[in-house]
C-alpha positions in Angstrom: 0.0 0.0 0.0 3.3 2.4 0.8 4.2 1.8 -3.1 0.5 2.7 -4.0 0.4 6.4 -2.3 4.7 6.8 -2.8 3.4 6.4 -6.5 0.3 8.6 -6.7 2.2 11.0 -4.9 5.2 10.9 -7.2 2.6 11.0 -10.2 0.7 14.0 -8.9 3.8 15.7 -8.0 5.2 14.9 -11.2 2.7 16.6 -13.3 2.4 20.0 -10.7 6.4 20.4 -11.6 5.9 20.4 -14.9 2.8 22.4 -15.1 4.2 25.0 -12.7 8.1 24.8 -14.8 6.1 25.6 -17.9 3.7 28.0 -16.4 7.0 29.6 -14.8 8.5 29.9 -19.0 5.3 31.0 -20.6 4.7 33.8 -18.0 8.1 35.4 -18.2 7.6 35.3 -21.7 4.7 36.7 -21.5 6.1 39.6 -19.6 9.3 39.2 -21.8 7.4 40.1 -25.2 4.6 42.8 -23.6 7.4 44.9 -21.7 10.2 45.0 -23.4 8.7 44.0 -27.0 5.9 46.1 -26.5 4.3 43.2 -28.5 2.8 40.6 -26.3 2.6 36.9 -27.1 -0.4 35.4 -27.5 -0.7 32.2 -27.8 1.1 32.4 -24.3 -1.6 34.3 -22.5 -4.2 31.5 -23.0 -1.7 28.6 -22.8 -1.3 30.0 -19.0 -5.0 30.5 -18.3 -5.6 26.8 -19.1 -2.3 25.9 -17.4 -3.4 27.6 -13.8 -6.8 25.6 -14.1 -4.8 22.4 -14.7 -2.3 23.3 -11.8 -5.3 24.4 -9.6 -7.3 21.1 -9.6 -4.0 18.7 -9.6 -2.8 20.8 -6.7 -6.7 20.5 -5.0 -5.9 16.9 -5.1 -2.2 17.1 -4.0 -3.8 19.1 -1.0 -6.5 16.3 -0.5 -3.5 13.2 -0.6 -2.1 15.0 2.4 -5.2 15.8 4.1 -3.8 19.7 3.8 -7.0 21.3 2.2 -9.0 24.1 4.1 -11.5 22.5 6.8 -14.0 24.5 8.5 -13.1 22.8 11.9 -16.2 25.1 13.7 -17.9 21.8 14.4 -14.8 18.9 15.3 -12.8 21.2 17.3 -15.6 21.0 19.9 -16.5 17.1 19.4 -14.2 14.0 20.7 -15.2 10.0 20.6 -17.8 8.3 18.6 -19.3 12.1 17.8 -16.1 13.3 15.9 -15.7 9.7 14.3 -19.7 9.7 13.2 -19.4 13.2 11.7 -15.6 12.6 10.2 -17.2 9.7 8.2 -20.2 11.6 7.1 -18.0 14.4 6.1 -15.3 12.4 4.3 -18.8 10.6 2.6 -19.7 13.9 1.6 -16.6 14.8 -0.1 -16.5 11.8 -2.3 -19.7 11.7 -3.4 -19.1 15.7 -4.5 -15.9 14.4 -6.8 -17.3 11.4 -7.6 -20.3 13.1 -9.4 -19.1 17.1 -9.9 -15.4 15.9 -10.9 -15.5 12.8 -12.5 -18.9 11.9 -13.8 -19.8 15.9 -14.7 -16.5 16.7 -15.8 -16.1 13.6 -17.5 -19.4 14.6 -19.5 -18.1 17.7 -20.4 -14.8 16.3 -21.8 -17.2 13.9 -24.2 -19.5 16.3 -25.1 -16.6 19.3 -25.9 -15.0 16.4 -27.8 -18.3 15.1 -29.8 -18.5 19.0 -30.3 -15.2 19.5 -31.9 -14.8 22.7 -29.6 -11.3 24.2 -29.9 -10.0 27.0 -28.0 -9.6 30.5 -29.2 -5.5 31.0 -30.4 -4.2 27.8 -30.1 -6.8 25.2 -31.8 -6.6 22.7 -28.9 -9.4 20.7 -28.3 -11.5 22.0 -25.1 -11.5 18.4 -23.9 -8.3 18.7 -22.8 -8.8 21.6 -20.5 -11.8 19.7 -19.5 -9.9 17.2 -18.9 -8.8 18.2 -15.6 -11.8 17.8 -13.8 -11.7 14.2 -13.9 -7.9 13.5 -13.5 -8.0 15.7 -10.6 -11.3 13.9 -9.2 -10.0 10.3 -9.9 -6.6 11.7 -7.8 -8.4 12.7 -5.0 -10.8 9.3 -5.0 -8.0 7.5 -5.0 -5.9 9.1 -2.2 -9.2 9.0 -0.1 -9.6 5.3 -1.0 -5.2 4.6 -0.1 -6.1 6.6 3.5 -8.9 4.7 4.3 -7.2 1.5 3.6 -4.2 2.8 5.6 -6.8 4.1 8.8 -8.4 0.8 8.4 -4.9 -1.3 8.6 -3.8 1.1 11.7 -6.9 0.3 13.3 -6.4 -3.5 12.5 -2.7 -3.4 13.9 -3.8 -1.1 17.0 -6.3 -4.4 18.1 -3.8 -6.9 18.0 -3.8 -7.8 14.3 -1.4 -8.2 11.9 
């Protein structure tokens, strides 16, 4: 299981360094060609819109795998027991449900219909299913660190009783 969330972490790490080492390029082009050109790029300008969503819903999901996304804790701080366990589980319910059918199944519609459509962006002609795209990469990431942490609370929980 240790390989499992060493390699979705590696994979979701992966593709934020590239995202933010090419988002780092374009934009100092961009600022490159509309300062000191006084002609600004652009095919760069829309490459880094679509780039921040990408690196906005894989770094949602990053912030999910280490349980490092904003919590309203209004309500736990002030529960302890079988009260903060009953609403932890409806909560963490909640959430995947939410990605499960915003992320994955609505994004995922999205994708197909922008790609049955043959919608292209603006300057660059890429197909708006890619951008699209991010919604269910980033929701599948973040179902499957929530699956890897409950398998890892439900081994703790196994070892912490005696078992093996």
């Amino acid at each position: 299981m240790k390989k499992l969330e060493k390699g979705l972490d590696f994979a979701m790490s992966t593709i934020m360094s590239i995202v933010m080492l090419v988002l780092l390029i374009f934009g100092t082009w961009q600022i490159f060609t509309r300062w000191i050109l006084n002609n600004p790029s652009t095919f760069t300008e829309e490459m880094l819109r679509y780039l921040l969503i990408w690196a906005g819903m894989i770094g949602a999901a990053y912030c999910f795998f280490h349980d490092k996304h904003v919590k309203l804790t209004l309500l736990t701080s002030k529960l302890h027991g079988p009260a903060l366990t009953a609403v932890t589980i409806f909560d963490e319910i909640i959430v995947v449900l939410f990605v499960l059918y915003v992320y994955v199944y609505g994004g995922g519609q999205m994708m197909m219909r922008t790609m049955a459509n043959g919608q292209l962006t603006a300057v660059l002609r890429l197909p708006m299913s890619l951008i699209y795209g991010c919604l269910p990469v980033s929701g599948v990431f973040v179902i499957l660190s929530k699956i890897l942490r409950y398998l890892s609370l439900y081994a703790e929980s196994k070892t912490a009783k005696g078992g093996k």
